[in-house]
VMD Tcl script that draws the C-alpha trace (Angstrom):
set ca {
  {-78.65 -3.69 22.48}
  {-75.31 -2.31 21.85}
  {-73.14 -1.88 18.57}
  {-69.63 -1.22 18.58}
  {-67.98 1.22 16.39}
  {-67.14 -1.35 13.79}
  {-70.63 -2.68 13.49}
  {-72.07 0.63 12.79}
  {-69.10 1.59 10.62}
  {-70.15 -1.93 8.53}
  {-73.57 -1.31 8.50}
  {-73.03 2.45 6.95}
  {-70.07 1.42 4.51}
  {-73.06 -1.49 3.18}
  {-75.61 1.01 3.01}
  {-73.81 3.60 1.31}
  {-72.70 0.85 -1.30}
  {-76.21 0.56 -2.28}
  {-78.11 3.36 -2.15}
  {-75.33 4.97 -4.89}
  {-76.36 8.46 -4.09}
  {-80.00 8.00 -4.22}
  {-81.84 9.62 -1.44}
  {-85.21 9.11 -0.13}
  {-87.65 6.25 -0.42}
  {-85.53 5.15 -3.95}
  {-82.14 5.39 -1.85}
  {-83.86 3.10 1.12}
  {-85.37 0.59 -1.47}
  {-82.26 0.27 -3.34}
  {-80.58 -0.75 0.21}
  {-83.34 -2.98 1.43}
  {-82.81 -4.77 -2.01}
  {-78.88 -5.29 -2.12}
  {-79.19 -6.45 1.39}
  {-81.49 -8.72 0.80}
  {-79.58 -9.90 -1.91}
  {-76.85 -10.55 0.36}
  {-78.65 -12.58 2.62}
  {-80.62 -14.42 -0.21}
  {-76.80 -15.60 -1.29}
  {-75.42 -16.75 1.79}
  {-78.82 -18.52 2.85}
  {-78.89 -20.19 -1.19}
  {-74.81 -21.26 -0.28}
  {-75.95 -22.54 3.38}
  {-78.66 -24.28 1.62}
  {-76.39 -25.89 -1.23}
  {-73.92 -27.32 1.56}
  {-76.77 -29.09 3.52}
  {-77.87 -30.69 0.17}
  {-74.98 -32.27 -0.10}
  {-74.39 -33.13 2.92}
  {-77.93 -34.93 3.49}
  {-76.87 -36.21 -0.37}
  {-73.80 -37.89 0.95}
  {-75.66 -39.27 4.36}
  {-78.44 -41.19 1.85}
  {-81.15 -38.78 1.20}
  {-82.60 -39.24 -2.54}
  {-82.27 -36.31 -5.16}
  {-86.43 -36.74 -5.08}
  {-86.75 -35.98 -0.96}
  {-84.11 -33.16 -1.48}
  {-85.85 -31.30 -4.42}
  {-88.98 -31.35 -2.22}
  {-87.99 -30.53 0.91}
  {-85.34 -27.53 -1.16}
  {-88.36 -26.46 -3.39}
  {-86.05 -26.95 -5.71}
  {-86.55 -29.00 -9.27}
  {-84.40 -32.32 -9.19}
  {-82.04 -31.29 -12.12}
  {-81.21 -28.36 -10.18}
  {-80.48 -30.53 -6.88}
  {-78.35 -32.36 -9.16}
  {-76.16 -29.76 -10.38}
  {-76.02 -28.73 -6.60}
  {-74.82 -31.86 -5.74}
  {-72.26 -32.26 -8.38}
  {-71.01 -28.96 -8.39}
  {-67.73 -27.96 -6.77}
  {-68.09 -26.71 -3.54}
  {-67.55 -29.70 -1.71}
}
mol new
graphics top color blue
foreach p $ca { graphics top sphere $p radius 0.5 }
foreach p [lrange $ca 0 end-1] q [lrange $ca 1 end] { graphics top cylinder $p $q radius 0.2 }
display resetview
């Protein structure tokens, strides 16, 4: 696998952002966290757009709060939020 000078400048500048000057096992931690935080956001905002999309195509609020996990008020409030 190779990386090109921009992916490993990315990947450092992201890093750097969240380990804040901590070094060691606190410094790592504090990256593995924000990073998954990242990916927990665009996966929630993937997940959002399908629910509304399987919304619009007929699926019931009930089949999408438990296939989502989700509760059905939230689905709702997915559903009628803005980002459509």
């Amino acid at each position: 696998m190779s990386y090109s000078g921009a992916d490993v400048h990315a990947a450092t500048t992201a890093m750097d952002r969240y380990r804040g000057g901590d070094d060691g096992e606190i410094g790592s931690a504090l990256v593995v966290v924000g990073l998954s935080a990242e990916r927990v956001e665009k996966e929630a905002a993937i997940r959002d757009d399908m629910i509304r999309v399987a919304h619009r195509a007929g699926a019931s609020i009930r089949q999408l709060a438990e296939v989502s996990g989700l509760g059905r008020k939230s689905v709702t409030a997915i559903i009628s939020s803005a980002h459509r």
